[in-house]
C-alpha positions as CSV (number, residue, x, y, z in Angstrom):
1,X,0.0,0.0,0.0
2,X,0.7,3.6,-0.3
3,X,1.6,5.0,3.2
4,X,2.9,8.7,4.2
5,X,4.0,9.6,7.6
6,X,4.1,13.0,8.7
7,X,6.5,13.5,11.6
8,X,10.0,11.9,11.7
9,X,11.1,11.5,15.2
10,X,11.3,8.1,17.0
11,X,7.5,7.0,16.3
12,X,7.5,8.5,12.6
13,X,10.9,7.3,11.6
14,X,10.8,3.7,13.0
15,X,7.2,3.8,11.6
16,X,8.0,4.6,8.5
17,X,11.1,2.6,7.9
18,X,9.5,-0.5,9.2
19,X,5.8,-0.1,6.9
20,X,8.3,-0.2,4.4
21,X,10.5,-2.8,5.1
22,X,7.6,-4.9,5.1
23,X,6.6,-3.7,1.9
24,X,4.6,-0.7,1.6
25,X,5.7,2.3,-0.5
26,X,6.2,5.4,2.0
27,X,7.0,8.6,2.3
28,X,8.0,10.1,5.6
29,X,7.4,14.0,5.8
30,X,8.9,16.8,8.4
31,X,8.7,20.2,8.2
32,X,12.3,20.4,9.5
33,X,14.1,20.7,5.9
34,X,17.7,20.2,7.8
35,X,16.2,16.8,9.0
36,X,14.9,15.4,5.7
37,X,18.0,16.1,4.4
38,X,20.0,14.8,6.4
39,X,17.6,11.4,6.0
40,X,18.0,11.6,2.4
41,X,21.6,11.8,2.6
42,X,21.7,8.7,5.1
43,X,22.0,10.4,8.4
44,X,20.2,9.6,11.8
45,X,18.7,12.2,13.9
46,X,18.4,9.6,16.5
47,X,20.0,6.6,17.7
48,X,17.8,3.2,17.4
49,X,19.6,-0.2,16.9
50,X,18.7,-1.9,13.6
51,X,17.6,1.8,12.0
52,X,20.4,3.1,10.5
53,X,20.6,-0.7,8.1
54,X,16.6,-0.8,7.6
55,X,16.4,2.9,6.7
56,X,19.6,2.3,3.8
57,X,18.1,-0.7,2.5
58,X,14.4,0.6,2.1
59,X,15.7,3.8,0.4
60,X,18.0,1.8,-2.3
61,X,14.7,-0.3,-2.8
62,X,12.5,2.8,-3.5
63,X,10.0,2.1,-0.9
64,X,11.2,4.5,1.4
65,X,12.1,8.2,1.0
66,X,11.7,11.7,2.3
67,X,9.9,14.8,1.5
68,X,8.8,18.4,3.7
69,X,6.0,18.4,1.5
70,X,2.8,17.5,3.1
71,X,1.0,18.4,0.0
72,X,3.1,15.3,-1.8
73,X,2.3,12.8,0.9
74,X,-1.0,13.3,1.3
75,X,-1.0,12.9,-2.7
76,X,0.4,10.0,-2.9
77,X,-0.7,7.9,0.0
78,X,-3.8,6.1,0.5
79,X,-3.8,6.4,4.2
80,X,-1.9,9.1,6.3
81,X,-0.6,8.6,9.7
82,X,-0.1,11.8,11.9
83,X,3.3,10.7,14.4
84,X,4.1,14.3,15.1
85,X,4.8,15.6,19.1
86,X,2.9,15.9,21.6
87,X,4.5,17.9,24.1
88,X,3.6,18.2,27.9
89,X,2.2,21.8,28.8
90,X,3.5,23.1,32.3
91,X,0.6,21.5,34.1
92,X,0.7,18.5,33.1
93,X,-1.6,18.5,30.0
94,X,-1.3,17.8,26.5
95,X,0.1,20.8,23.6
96,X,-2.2,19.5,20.9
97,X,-1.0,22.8,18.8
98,X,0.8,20.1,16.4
99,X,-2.1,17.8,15.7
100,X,-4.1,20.3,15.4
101,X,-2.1,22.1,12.6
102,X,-1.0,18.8,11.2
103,X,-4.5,18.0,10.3
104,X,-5.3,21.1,8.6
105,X,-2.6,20.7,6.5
106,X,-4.3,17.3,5.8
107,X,-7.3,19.0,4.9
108,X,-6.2,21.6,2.6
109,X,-4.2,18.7,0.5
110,X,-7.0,16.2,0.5
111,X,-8.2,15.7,-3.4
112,X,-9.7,11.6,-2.8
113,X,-10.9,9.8,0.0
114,X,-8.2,9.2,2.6
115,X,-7.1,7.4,6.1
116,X,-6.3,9.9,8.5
117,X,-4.6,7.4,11.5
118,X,-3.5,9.2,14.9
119,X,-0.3,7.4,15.6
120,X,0.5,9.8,18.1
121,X,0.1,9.5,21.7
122,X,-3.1,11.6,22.5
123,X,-5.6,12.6,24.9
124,X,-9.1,10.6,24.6
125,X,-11.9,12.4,22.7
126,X,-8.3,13.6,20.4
127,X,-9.8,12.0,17.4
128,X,-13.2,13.7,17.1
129,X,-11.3,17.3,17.3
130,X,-9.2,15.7,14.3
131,X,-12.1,14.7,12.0
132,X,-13.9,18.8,13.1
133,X,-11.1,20.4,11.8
134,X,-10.3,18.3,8.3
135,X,-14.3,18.6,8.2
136,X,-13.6,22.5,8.7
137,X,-10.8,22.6,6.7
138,X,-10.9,20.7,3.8
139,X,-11.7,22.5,0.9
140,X,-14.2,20.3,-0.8
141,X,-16.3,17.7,0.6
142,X,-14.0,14.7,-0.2
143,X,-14.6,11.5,2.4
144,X,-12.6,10.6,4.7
145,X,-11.8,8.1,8.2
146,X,-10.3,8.8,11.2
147,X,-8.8,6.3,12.6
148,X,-6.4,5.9,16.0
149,X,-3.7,3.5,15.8
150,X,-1.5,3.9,19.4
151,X,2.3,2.9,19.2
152,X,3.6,0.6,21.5
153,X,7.4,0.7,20.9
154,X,10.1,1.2,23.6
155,X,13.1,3.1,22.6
156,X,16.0,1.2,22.1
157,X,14.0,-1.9,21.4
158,X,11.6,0.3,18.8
159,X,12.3,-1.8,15.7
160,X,11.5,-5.0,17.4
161,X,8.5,-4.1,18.9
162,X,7.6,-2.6,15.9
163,X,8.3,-5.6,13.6
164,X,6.6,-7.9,16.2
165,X,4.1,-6.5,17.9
166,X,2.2,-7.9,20.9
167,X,-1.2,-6.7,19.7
168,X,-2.1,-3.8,16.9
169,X,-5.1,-1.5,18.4
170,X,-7.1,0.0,15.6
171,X,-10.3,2.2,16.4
172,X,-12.8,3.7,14.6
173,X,-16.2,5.4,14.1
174,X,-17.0,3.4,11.2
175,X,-16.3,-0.1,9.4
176,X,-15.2,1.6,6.5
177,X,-11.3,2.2,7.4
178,X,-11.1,-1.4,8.7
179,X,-10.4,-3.7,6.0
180,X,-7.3,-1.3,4.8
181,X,-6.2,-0.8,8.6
182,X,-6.0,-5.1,8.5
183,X,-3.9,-5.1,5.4
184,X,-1.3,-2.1,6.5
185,X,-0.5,-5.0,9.3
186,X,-1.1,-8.0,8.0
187,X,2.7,-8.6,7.1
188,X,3.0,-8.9,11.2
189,X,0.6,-11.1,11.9
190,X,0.2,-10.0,15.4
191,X,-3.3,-9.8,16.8
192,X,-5.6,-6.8,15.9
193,X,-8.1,-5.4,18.0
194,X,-10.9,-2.9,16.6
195,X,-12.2,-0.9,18.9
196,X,-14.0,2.6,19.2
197,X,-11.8,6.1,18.8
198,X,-11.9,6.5,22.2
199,X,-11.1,3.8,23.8
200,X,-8.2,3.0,21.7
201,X,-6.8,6.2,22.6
202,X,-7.3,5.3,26.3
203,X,-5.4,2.0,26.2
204,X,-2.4,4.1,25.4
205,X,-2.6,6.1,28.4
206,X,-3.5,3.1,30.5
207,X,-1.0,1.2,29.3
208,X,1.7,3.3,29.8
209,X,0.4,4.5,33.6
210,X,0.1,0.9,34.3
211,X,3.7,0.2,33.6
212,X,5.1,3.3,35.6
213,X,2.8,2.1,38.4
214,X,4.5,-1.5,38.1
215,X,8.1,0.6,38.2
216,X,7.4,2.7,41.0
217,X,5.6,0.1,43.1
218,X,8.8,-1.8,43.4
219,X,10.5,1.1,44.3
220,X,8.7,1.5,46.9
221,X,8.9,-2.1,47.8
222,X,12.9,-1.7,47.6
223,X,12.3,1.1,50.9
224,X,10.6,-1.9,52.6
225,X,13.7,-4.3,51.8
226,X,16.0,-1.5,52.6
227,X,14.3,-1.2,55.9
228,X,14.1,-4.9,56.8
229,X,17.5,-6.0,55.0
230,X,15.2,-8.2,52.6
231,X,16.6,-8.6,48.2
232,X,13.8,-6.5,46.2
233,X,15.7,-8.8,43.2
234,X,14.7,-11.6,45.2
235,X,11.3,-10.4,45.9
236,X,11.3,-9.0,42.2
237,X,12.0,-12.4,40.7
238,X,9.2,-14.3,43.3
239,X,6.8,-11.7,42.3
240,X,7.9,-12.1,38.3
241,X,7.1,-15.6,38.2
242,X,3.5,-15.1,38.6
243,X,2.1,-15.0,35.4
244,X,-0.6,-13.1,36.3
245,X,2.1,-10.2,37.4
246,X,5.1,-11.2,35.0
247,X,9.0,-10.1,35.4
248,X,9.2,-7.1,33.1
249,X,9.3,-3.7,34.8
250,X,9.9,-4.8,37.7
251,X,13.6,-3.6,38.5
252,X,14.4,-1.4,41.3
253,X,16.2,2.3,40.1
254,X,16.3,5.6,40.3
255,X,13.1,5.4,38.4
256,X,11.0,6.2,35.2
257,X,12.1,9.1,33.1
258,X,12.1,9.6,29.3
259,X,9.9,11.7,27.0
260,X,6.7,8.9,27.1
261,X,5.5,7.8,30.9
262,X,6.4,11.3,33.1
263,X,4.2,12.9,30.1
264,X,1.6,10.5,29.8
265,X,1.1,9.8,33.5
266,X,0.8,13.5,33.8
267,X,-1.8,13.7,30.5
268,X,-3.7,11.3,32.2
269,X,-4.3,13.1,35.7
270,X,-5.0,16.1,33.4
271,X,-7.6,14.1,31.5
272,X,-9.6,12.5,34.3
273,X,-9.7,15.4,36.5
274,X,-11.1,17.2,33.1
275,X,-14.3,14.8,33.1
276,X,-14.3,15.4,37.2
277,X,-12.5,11.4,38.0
278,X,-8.8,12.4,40.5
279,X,-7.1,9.7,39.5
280,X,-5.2,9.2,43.2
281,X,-3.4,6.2,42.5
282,X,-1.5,7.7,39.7
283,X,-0.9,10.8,42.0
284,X,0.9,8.5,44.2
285,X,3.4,7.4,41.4
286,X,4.2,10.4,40.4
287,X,5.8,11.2,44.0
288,X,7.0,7.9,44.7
289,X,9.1,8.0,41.4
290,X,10.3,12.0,43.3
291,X,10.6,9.9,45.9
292,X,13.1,8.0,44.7
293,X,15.8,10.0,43.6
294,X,15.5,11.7,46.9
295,X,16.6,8.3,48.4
296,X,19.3,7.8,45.7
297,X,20.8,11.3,46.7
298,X,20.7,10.7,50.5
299,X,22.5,7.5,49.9
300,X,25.5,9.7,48.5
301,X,25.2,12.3,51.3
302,X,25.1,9.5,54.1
303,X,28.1,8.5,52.8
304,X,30.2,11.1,51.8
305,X,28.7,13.6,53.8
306,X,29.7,16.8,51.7
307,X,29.7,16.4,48.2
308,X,30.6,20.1,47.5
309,X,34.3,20.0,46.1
310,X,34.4,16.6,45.5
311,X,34.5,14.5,41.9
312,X,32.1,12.4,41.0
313,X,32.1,10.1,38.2
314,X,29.2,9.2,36.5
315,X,28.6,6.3,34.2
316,X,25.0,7.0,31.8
317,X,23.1,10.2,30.9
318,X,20.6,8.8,28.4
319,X,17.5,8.3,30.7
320,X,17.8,4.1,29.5
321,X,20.0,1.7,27.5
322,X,20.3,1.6,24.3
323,X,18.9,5.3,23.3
324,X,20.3,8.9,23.2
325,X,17.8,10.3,24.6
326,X,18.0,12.6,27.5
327,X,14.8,13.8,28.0
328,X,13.4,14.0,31.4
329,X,16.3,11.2,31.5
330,X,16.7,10.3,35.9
331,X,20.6,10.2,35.2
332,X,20.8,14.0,33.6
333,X,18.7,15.0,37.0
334,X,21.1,13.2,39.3
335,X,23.5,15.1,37.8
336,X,22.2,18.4,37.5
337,X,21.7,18.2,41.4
338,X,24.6,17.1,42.8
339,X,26.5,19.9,40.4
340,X,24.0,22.2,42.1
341,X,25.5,21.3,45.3
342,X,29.4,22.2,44.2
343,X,30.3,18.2,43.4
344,X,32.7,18.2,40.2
345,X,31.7,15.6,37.3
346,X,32.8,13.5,34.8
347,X,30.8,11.7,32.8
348,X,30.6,8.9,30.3
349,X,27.9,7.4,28.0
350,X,28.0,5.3,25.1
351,X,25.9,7.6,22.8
352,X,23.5,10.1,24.6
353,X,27.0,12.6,25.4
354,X,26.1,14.7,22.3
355,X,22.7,15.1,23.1
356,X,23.5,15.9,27.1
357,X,25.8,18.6,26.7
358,X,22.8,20.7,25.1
359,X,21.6,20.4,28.3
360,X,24.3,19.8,30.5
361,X,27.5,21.6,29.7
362,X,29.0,21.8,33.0
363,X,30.7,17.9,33.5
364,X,33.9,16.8,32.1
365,X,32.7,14.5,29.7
366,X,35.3,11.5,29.3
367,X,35.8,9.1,25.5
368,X,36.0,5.6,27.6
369,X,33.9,4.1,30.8
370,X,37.0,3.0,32.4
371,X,38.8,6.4,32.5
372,X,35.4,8.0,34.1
373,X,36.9,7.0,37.7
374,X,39.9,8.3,37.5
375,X,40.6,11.0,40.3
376,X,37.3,10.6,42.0
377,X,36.2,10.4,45.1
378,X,33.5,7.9,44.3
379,X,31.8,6.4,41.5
380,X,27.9,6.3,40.3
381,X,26.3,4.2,37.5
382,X,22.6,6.0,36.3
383,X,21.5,4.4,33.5
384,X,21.6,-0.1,32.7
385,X,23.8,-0.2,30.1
386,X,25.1,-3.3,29.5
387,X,28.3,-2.5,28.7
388,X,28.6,-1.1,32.5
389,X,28.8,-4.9,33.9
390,X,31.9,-5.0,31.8
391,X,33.5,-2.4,34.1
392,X,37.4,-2.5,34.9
393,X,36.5,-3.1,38.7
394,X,39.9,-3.8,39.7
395,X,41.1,-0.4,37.3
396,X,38.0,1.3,39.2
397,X,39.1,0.6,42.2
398,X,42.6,1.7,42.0
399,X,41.4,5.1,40.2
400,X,39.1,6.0,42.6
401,X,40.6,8.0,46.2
402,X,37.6,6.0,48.2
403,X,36.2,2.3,46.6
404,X,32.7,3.8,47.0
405,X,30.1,2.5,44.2
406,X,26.4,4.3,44.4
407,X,24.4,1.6,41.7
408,X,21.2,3.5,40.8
409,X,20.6,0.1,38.9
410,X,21.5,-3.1,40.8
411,X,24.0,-3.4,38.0
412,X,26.3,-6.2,39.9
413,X,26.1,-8.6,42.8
414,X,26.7,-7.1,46.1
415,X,28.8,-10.2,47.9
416,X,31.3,-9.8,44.9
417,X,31.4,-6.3,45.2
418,X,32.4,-6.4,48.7
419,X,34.6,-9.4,48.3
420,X,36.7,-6.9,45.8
421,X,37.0,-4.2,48.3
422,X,34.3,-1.6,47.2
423,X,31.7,0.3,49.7
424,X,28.8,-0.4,47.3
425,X,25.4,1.1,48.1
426,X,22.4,-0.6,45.3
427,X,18.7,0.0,45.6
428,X,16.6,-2.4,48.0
429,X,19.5,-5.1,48.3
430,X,20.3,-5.5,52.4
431,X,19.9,-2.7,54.6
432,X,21.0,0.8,53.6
């Protein structure tokens, strides 16, 4: 089929490059010209394993390429997703601003009956303010659909999840829409469910709270085990093996951060307390996930009792593995407060360092993870890389002027971390 995206960030671009490697013909659209041209001379504005290949190899095929034009996509495309931002507001709500202008763009292009598909993540009721304004907008009475289609993806794992999908949500306000909606997926075979607009829109947003709840709930359960010198891995894994709860999410950190559950968690208090519904419970992980790096950073001062004037390496920025992304990233505020307490950084991360020093110029920022230690007074690990369990320990230890370890991610067994000499301080493992 004939597919257009308009928006090329993480949802658009992975979108895009994965409609096509499964063999649609698409064309990707952003108004930012320095973006699409950096896409159609085989840069990456973000980092996503697997993207870089997928995007090369669906452009040589001709099913894939990249245009500012929304006037040509909406032209050539039998169904047009919309997988532009939507930015938190400073309460908490929803800046719709770009939907909103995205569909009237939509409108004023529209010459043949079209699929309009929300792929961004919205507020409930979203879709029938899409289908006013193309119905205001357009400029004759051509048909169209509406339809939302809510992403699922995780960044860093974003190609995968796109390329097998646990379920495909698809709802509408008619049956029309539905038979092509099947066929854009069919090459995943994953499980499609056909709902209403608005409560496809909602299983984003519930979704997504659910899973912060799951995060912040076993933070909280790591303050018990802290308390009572109980394992929350332990507890984690006993809890995990329920299938009714499952194992995923469940890991004990500095918490959630990143541009999709702080946002949505919020968007969803906004929204209920909109239709008169306080959604409590999700109040309540909201400040347990504050809570948390409160914890994180008293752990450091209980220990090292100043930090002002002291160096402090830190291994991770990017707010998870296997991204760049900084936003709202835990590890980027860790830093940004103990800096605002006189402590002296340096810093390391496998690919988020261009991306933090936009927003956090003050840290020496260092090429390799085993020089981070070096001259130190102790060491902290923010964000799960992988790579971190590879660590020169023994090089670590050496480097740093105190063998003091602050593990904002349970990264490596506590008995071996004492047994090679290091004062090592994790999250709900033993008393703190």
């Amino acid at each position: 089929m004939n597919l257009t995206i308009i928006g090329t960030g993480y949802v658009g671009l992975v979108t895009g490059t994965c409609f096509a490697e499964a063999g649609h013909h698409v064309i990707c659209v952003d108004n930012d010209e320095a973006k699409v041209n950096l896409l159609k001379a085989g840069g990456m504005p973000i980092y996503e394993p697997g993207l870089p290949e997928l995007v090369e190899k669906n452009t040589a095929a001709g099913r894939l390429r990249f245009t500012s034009s929304t006037q040509e996509g909406v032209e050539g495309s039998d169904v047009v997703f919309i997988a532009v931002p939507t930015p938190p507001q400073p309460d908490g709500s929803v800046d719709l601003s770009f939907i909103e202008g995205v569909s009237r763009e939509i409108a004023s292009a529209m010459t043949a009956y079209k699929i309009v598909v929300d792929k961004s993540t919205v507020p409930v009721q979203t879709g029938e303010k899409v289908a006013e304004t193309i119905k205001r907008y357009r400029k004759t009475k051509v048909e169209f659909d509406v339809v939302s289609n809510p992403e699922f993806l995780r960044e860093g794992f974003a190609v995968e999840d796109f390329m097998k999908p646990d379920r495909v949500v698809i709802g509408v306000s008619s049956p029309r829409p539905v038979a092509a909606m099947k066929e854009v997926y069919a090459p995943y075979q994953a499980p499609v469910i056909v709902t209403d607009i608005n409560s496809a829109e909602l299983i984003k947003h519930a979704s997504n709270s659910f899973l912060a709840l799951k995060i912040s709930y076993i933070n909280a359960i790591s303050v018990i085990c802290e308390k009572s010198g109980a394992n929350v891995q332990e507890v984690a894994n006993g809890m995990g093996m329920d299938a009714r709860i499952g194992r995923e999410f469940l890991d004990a950190s500095l918490g959630f951060g990143g541009s999709c559950f702080p946002k949505d968690l919020s968007a969803f208090i906004r929204i209920s307390e909109s239709m008169g519904c306080r959604f409590g419970l999700l109040e309540e992980v909201q400040r347990i996930n504050a809570a948390q790096m409160d914890r994180f950073l008293k752990k450091i001062h209980d220990t090292l009792w100043v930090v002002k004037g002291k160096t402090l390496g830190v291994l991770g920025l990017a707010f998870k593995q296997n991204t760049d992304d900084v936003r709202m990233s835990p590890a980027i505020e860790l830093c940004q407060r103990l800096l605002k307490e006189g402590a002296r950084l340096r810093v390391y991360d496998p690919q988020a360092m261009e991306k933090a020093r936009a927003v956090l110029p003050e840290p020496q920022y260092v090429s390799d993870m085993n020089d981070v230690a070096e001259g130190c007074d102790a060491l902290i690990i923010a964000t799960e890389w992988p790579q971190f369990k590879r660590l020169d320990l023994e090089r670590a230890r050496k480097c740093l002027s105190h063998p003091i370890i602050f593990d904002g991610r349970n990264m490596f067994d506590t008995e071996e971390m004492e047994r090679l000499g290091f004062l090592y301080k994790s999250i709900g493992r033993g008393k703190a």
